[in-house]
N, C-alpha and C positions, 0 to 999 in steps of 0.2 A: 504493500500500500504506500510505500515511502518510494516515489521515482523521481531519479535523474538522469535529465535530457542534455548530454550536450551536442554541440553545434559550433560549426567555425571553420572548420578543419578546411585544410583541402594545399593545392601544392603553392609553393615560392620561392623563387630566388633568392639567394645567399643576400644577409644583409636587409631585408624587409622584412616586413611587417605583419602580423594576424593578429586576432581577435577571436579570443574562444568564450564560448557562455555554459553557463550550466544551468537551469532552469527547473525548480526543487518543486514538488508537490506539495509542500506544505509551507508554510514562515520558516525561514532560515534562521530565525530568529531562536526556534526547536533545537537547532544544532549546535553541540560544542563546537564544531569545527569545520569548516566546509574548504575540498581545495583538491588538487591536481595528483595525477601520479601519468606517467608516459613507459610506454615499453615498445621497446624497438625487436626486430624479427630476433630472433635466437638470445634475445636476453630476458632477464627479470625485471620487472615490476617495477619501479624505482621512485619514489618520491619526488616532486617535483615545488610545491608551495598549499600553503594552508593560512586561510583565515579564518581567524576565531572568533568567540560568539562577542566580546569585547572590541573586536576591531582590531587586535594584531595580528602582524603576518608575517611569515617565514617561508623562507625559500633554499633551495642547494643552492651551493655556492656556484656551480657552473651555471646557471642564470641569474647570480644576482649583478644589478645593473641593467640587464635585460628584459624582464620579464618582471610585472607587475598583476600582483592579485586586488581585486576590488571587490564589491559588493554593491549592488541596489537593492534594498529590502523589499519597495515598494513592487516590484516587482518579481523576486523570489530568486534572483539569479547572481551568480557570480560568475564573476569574469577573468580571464588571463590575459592581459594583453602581453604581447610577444614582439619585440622589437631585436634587432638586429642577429634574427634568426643564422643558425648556424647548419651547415648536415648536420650533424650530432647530433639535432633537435628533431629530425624524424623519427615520427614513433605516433603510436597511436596513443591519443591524449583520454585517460577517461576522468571522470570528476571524481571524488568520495565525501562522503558524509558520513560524522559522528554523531550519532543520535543514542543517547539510555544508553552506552557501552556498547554499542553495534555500528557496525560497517555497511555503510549504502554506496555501491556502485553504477554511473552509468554504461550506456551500452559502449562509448570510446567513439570518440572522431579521428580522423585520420590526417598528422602534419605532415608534409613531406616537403624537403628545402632541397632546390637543386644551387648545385654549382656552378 
């Protein structure tokens, strides 16, 4: 009963720009934590940024400067904005959510950065 939608994805040249959203069924407001993880083909999982229900945020260290987590309540969504994209940064991006000690995942949109 708890879904998340993201949306964004899709391919770019090295050095630009995207914009990913996650779009929560319920108030985000519900969530200790809402935020990113990416996984590229033949690897693991890997955390990517998370903002909490206080408003701060965290990210790995190979996006920060780059990559920016936000939030609009009013609307239920949070966002990744992604600037000065890298290869490395292909992967399919999915959202997660902390809700009551549980893990909400959505279905994963797909970045892909050409060179």
């Amino acid at each position: 009963q708890v879904q998340l939608v993201e949306s964004g994805g899709g391919l770019v040249q090295a050095g630009g720009s995207l914009r990913l959203s996650c779009a929560a069924s319920r108030s985000i407001f519900s969530f200790n934590g809402l935020g990113w993880h990416r996984q590229a083909p033949g690897k693991q999982r890997e955390w990517v940024a998370t903002i909490y229900s206080g408003g701060r945020t965290n990210s790995v260290d190979s996006v920060k400067g780059r990559f920016t987590i936000s939030r609009d309540n009013a609307k239920n969504t949070v966002y990744l904005q992604m600037n000065s994209l890298k290869p490395q940064d292909t992967a399919v991006y999915y959202c997660n959510g902390i809700l009551g000690g549980n893990d909400y995942w959505g279905q994963g949109t797909q970045v892909t950065v050409s060179s």
